[in-house]
C-alpha positions as MATLAB code, in Angstrom:
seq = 'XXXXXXXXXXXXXXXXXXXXXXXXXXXXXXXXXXXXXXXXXXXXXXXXXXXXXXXXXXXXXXXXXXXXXXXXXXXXXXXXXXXXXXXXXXXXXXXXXXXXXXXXXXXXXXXXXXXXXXXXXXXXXXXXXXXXXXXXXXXXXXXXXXXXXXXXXXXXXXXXXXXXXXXXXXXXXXXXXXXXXXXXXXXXXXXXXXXXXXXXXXXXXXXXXXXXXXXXXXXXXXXXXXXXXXXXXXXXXXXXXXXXXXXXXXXXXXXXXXXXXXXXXXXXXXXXXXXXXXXXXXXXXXXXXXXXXXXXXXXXXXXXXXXXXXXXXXXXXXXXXXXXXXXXXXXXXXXXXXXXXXXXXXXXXXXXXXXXXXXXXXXXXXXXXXXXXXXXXXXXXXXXXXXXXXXXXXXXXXXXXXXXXXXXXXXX';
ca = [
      18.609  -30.955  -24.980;
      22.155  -32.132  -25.408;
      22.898  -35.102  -27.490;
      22.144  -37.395  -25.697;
      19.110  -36.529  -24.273;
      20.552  -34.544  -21.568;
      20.512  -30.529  -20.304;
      24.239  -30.396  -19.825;
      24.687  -27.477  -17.419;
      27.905  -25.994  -15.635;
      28.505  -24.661  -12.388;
      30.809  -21.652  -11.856;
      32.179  -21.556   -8.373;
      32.410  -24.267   -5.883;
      32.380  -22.878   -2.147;
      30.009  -24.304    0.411;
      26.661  -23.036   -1.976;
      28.049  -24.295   -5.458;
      28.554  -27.995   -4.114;
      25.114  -28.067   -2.570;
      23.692  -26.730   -5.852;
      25.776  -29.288   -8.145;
      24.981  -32.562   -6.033;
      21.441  -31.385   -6.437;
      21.788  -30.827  -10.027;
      23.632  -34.610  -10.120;
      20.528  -36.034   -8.262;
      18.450  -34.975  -11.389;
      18.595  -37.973  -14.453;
      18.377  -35.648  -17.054;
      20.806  -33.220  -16.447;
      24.497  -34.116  -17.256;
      27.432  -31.572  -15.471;
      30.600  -31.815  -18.123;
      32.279  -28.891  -16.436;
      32.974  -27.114  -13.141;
      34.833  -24.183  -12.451;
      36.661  -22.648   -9.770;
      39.685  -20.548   -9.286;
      40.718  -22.468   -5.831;
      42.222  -25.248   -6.810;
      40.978  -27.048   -3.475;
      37.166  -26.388   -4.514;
      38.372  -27.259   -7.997;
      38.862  -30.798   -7.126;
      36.223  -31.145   -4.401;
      33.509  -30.354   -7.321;
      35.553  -32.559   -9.789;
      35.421  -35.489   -7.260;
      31.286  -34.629   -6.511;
      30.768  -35.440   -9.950;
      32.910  -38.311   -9.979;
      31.067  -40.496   -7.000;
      28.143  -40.319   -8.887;
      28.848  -42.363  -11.249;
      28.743  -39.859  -14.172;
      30.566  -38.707  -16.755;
      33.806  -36.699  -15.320;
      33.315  -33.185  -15.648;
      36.467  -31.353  -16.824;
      37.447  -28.687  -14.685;
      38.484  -25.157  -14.861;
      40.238  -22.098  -13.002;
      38.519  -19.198  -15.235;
      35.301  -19.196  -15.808;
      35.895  -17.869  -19.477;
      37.869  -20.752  -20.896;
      34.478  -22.593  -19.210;
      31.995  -20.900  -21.724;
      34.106  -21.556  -24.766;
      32.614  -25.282  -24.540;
      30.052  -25.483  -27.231;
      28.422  -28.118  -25.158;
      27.209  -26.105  -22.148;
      23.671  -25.457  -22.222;
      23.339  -23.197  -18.815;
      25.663  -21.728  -16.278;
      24.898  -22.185  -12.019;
      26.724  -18.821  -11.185;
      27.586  -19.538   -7.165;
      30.571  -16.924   -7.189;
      31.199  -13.897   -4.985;
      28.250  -11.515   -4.924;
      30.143   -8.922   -7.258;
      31.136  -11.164   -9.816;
      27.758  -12.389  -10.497;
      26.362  -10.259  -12.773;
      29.701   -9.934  -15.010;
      29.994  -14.018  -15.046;
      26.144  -14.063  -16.360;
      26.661  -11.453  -18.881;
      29.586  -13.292  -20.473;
      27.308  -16.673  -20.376;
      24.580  -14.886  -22.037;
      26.942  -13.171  -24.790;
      28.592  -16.967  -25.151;
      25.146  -18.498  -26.103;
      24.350  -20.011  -22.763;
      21.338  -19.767  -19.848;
      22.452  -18.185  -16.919;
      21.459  -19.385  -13.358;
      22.652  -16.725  -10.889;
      23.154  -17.519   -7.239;
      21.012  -14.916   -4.945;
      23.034  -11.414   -3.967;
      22.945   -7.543   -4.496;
      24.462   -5.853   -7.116;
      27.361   -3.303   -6.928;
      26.789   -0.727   -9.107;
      23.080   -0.027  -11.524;
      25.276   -0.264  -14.818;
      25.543   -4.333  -14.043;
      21.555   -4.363  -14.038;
      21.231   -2.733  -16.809;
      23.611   -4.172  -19.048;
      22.172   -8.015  -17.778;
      18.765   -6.459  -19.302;
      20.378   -5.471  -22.299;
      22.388   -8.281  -22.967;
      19.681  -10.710  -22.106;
      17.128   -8.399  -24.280;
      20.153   -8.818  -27.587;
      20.784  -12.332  -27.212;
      17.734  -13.569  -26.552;
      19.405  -16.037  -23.508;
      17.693  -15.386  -19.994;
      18.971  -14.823  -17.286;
      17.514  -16.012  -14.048;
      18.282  -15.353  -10.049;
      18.050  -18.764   -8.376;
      16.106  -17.125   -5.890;
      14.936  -20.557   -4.135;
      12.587  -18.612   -1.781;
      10.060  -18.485   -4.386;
       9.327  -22.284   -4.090;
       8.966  -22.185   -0.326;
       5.924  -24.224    0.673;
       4.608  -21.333    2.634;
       5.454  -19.071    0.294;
       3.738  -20.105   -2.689;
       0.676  -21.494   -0.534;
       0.642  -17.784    0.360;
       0.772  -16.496   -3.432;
      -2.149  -19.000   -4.209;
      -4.338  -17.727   -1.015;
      -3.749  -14.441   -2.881;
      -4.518  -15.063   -6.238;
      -8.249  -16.864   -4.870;
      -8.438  -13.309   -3.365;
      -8.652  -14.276    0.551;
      -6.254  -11.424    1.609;
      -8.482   -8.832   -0.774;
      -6.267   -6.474   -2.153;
      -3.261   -5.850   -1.168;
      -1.691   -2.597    0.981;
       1.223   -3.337    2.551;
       3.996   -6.306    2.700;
       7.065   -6.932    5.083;
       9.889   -9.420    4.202;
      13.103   -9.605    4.769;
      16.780  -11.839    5.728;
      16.805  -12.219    9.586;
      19.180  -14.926   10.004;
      22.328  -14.452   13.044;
      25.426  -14.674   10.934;
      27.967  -13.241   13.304;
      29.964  -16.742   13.101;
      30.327  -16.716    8.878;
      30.823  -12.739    8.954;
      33.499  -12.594   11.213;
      35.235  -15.654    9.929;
      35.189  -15.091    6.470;
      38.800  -14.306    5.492;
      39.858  -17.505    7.015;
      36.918  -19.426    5.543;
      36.758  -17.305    1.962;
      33.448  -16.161    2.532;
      32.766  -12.817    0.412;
      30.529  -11.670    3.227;
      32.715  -10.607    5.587;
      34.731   -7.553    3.048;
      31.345   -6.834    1.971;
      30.023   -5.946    5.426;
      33.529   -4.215    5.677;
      33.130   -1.809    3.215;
      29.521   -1.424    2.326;
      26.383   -0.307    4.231;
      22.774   -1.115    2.938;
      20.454   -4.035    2.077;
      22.951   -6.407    1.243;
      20.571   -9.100    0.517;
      17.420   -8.260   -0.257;
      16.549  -11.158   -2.619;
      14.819  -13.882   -0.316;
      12.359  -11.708    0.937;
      11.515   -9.352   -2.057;
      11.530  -12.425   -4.417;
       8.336  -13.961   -3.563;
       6.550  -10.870   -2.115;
       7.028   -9.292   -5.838;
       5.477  -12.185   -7.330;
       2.514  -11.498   -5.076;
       2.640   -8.028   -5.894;
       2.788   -9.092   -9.687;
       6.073   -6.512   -9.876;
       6.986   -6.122  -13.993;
       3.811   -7.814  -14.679;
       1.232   -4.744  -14.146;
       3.220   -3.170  -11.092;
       6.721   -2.236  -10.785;
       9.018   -1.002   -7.846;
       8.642    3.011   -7.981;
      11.363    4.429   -5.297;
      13.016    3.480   -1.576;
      14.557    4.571    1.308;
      17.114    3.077    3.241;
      17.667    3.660    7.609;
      21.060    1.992    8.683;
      21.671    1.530   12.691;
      25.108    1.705   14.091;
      27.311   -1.448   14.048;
      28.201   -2.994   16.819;
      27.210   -7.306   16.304;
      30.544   -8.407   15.463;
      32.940   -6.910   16.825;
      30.741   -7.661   20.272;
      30.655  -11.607   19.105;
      34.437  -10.837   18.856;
      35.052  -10.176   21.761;
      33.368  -12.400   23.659;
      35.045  -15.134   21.624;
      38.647  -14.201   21.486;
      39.074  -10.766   23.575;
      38.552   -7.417   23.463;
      42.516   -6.961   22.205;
      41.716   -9.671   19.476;
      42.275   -7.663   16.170;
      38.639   -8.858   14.731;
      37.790   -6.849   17.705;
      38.883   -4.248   17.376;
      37.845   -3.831   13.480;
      35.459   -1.433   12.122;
      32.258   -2.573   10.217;
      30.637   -0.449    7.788;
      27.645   -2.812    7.614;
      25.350   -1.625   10.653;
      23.155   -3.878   12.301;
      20.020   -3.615   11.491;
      19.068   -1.938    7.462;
      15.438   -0.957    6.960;
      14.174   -0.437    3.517;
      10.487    0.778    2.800;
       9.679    0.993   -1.079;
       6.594    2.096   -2.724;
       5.260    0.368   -5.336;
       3.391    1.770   -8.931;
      -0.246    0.485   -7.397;
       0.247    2.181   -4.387;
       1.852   -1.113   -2.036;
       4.424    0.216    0.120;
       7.021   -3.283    1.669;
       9.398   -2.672    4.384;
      12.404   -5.078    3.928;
      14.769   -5.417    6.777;
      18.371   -7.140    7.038;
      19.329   -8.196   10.198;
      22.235  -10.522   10.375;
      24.876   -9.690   12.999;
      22.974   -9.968   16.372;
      21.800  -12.872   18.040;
      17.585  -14.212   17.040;
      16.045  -16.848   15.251;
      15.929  -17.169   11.610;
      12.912  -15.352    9.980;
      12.201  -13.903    6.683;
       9.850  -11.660    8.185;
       6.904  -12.363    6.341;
       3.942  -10.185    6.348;
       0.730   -9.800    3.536;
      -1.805   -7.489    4.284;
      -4.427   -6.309    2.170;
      -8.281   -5.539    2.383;
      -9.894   -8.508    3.799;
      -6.909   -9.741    5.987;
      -3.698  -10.442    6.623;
      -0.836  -13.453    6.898;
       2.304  -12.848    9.182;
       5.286  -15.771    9.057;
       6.805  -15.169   12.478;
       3.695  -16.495   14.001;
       2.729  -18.651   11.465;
      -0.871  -17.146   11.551;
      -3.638  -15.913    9.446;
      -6.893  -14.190   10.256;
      -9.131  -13.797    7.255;
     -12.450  -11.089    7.920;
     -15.985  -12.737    8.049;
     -13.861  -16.105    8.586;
     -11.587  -16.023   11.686;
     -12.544  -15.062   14.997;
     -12.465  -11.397   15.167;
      -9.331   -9.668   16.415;
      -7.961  -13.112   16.442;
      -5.425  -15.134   14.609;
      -5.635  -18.432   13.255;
      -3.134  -21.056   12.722;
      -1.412  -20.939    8.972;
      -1.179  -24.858    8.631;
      -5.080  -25.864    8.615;
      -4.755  -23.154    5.337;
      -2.005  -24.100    3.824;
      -3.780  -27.333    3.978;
      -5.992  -26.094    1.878;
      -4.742  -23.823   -0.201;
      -1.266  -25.598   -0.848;
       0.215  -24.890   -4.200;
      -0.393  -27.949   -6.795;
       3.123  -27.827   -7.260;
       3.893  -28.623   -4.021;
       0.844  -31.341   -3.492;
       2.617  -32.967   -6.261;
       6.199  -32.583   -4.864;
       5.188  -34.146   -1.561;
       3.094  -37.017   -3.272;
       6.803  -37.862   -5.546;
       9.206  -37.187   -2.542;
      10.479  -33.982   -1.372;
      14.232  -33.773   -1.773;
      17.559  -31.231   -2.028;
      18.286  -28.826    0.461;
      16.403  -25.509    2.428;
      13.360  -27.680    2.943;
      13.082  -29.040   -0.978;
      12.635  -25.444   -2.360;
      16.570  -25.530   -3.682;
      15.305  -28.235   -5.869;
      12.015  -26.748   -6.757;
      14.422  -23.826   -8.556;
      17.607  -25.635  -10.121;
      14.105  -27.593  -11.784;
      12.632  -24.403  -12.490;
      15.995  -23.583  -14.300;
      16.549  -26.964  -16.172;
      13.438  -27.336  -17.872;
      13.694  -23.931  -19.096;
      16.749  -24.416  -20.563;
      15.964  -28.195  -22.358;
      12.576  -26.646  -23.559;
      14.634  -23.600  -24.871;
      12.147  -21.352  -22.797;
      11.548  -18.345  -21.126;
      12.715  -19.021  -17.532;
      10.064  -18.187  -14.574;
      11.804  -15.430  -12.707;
      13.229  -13.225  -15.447;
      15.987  -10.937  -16.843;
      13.888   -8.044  -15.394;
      12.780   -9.737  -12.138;
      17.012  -10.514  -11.939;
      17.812   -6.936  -12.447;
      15.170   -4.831  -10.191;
      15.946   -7.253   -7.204;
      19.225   -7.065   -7.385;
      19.563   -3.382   -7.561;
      17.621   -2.775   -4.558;
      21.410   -3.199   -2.705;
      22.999   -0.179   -4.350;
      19.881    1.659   -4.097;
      19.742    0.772   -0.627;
      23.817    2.005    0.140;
      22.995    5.148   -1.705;
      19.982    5.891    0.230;
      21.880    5.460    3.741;
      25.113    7.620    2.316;
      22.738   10.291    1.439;
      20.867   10.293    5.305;
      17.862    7.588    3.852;
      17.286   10.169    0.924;
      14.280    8.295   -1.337;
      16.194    7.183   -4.217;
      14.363    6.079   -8.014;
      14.479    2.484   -8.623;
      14.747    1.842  -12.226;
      12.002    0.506  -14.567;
      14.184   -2.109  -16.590;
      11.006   -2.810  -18.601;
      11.128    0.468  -19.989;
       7.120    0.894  -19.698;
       6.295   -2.872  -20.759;
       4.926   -3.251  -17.008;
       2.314   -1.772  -17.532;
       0.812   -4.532  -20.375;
       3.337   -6.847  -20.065;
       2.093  -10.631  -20.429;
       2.381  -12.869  -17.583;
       6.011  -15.406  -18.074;
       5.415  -19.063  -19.149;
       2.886  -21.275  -18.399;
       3.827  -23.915  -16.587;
       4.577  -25.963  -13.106;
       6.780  -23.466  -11.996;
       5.105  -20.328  -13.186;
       5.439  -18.408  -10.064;
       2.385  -15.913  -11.652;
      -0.219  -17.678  -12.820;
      -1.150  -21.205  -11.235;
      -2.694  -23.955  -13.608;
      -4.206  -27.158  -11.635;
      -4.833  -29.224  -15.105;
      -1.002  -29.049  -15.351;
      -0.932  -31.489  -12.564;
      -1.377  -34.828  -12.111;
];
């Protein structure tokens, strides 16, 4: 804890994401911001000004994110930055003493992963994706009807980002969003993290199972520069622009245990949001995109069920308690659920619940993933960051947002 009394955390990068993150961090009494960072000098002030009509303590602000982590008196980093700077932002928090919270995104290259493990592994600060998925209400009623062994065990899971973001792509050089030179340049599973997140926890990935090897199926691309051209022309320049980035990316990867998951991104043509979730094992099966269930011996046969009447039942004690005290933040609550997740580790100087290796082995899945399509969907190795500890390794931390082992006395 800080001096007085407070986790004084720092957020690094203040677009659209990192201003949502930091006025949810400002919404929690014991956590205290005394710095923000940002190399526009118009975001600069925006987050400067956030922490202002609060009532706090002014934060001092900061153009490079190095002269940031010289303060002795930052606790924890929020890393809400460009997808490629990420990793090397966390890596310098780590090496300057400090938590680091990293905003969800692929990596570029496998070196980054690894040297976040190593890094993390020499000086002893975690490092932890923010991956707010993992505290969706569905989600985590889902990991508890697997742990009580409803779904029996498990074969085969589906996730993925489905989410029509032809507007924000195409628009991002005007609105500095990273996305758009990404899906420029770069063809694969660009962001694998919301779906793979939780559906590893289920699949208790580093913690007696690990991600073995995938391969990667790109279609052509042709979203964009169609959304183009219905919006400003077929002579419009956006147009007439190239995307590497095709359509539709299909990843299926095969887990230690014998799981396969097929994860699919699917961002540039018009349909509902989805994460595509899908848990199937022995004794049934749960699908998201028609919020259903249909448990053998229980549900009708060859029938679904409704979800809710189970999530009813089998909701999470984390969030029966969260809905008794007031659900809050944004995404549905489950932003807050994580930046809490993050804080406590950091003022009880503890192990945070989605880990170094958890960070690494989900992030990597994106250069994996371009590799795969350069080399015609070749299966491609997907590192073991634990370096054989899977196999025996303990589960994280106890506690409320333990996101492997769930504890009802921990609850009140």
């Amino acid at each position: 804890m800080g001096n007085n009394g407070k986790v004084k955390l720092a957020v690094i990068g203040l677009g659209g994401r990192g201003r949502s993150l930091l006025k949810n961090l400002l919404a929690m009494e014991d956590v205290e911001i005394p710095a923000v960072c940002d190399p526009f000098e118009d975001r600069l002030q925006m987050g400067l000004e956030i922490v202002e009509g609060t009532g706090r303590p002014k934060a001092t602000g900061y153009a490079d994110y190095r002269e940031l982590l010289a303060r002795d008196d930052v606790q924890g980093v929020i890393i809400a930055t460009t997808w490629v700077t990420h990793a090397e932002i966390a890596i310098a928090a780590m090496r300057a003493g400090k938590y680091a919270g990293l905003e969800v995104g692929g990596a570029a290259s496998l070196e980054e992963c690894w040297e976040l493990v190593r890094t993390s592994e020499q000086t002893g600060k975690p490092a932890m994706l923010l991956e707010n998925c993992c505290y969706g209400r569905n989600e985590l009623a889902v990991l508890n009807i697997v742990k009580q062994g409803l779904l029996g065990e498990l074969i085969h899971c589906q996730c993925g980002y489905q989410h029509d973001l032809r507007h924000e792509v195409a628009l991002g050089e005007q609105n500095r969003h990273n996305r758009f030179r990404n899906y420029l340049n770069r063809n694969g599973e660009l962001y694998p993290i919301h779906g793979l997140g939780p559906i590893s926890k289920i699949l208790n990935i580093n913690n007696g199972n690990r991600l073995v090897s995938l391969t990667s199926m790109s279609s052509k691309a042709r979203g964009i520069r169609q959304w183009a051209t219905d919006q400003f022309g077929e002579t419009s320049e956006l147009a007439k622009t190239e995307f590497a980035q095709g359509d539709i990316v299909t990843t299926m990867i095969k887990c230690a245990k014998g799981e396969t998951i097929m994860l699919v991104h699917d961002t540039t043509l018009p349909r509902p949001y989805s994460r595509a979730g899908r848990v199937q094992g022995t004794r049934g099966i749960w699908m998201e995109d028609n919020n259903s269930i249909h448990i053998e011996g229980r549900s009708p046969e060859h029938k679904w069920e409704s979800f809710d009447s189970y999530r009813e039942q089998y909701e999470h004690p984390l969030w029966k308690q969260y809905i008794r005290d007031g659900v809050r933040g944004g995404h549905g609550g489950m932003d807050y659920l994580v930046l809490r997740a993050f804080a406590e580790s950091v003022r009880d100087d503890a192990q945070t619940p989605i880990d170094v290796y958890d960070t690494a082995v989900w992030m990597v899945i994106t250069v994996l993933s371009e590799e795969s399509v350069a080399l015609g969907s070749a299966p491609v190795a997907i590192p073991d960051f634990t370096k054989g500890k899977w196999i025996s390794r303990a589960a994280g931390p106890q506690g409320k947002y333990s996101l492997e082992t769930i504890d009802e006395s921990l609850f009140v």
